[in-house]
N, C-alpha and C positions, 0 to 999 in steps of 0.2 A: 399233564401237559406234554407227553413225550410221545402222542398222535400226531400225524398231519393235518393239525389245526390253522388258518389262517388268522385268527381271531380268539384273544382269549374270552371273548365274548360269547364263542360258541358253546365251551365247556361248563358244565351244571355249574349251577354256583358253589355246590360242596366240594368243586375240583379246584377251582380260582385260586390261586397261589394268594391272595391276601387271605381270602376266606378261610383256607388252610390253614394259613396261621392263625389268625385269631380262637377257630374251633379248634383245630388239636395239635398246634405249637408248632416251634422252630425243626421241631426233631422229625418232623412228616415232611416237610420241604426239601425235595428234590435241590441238583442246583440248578437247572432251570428255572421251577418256582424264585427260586433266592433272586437269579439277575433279572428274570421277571419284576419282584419286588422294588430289586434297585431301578431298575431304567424304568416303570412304572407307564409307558408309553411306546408306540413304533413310531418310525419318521414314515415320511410321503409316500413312498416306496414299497414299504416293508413294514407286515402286520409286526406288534410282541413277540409274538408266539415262534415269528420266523427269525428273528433277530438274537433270540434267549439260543433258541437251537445251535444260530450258526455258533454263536458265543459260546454255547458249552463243549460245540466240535472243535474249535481254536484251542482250548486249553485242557483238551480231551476229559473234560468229566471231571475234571479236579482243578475245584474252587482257589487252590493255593496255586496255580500255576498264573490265575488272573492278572498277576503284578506284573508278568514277565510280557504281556502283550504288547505292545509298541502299538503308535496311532496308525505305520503305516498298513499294521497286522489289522487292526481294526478296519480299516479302511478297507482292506481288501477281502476281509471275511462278510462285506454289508453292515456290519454293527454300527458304524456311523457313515455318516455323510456328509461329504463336504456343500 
């Protein structure tokens, strides 16, 4: 998932961050894949694909920095929308 994907719909299905997991576990998922997984959807705006990226550039690559993000950090990286 770490292409300039607009869609995780584009990517084979053996690439699909569920898919991933279920065929060859947690320990093959990126974090992308992972907030992939959690947010499971994009808003209006903004494919998956593009929302997981900005989200893993906010907390530079490290899943453990997730907690420290504030809504107004989310807000301004696209990850949500008011």
């Amino acid at each position: 998932m770490e292409t300039a994907l607009k869609n995780i719909k584009e990517l084979s299905v053996a690439d699909r961050p569920r898919e991933k997991l279920i065929y060859l576990g947690a320990q093959a998922l990126s974090n992308t894949d992972l907030i992939a997984i959690i947010l499971r959807m994009g808003n209006r705006s903004t494919p998956l694909a593009s929302i997981c990226r900005s989200l893993v550039d906010a907390i530079d690559n490290n899943i453990s920095n997730l907690d420290a993000l504030s809504v107004s950090k989310l807000l301004k990286s696209k990850v949500l929308e008011r």
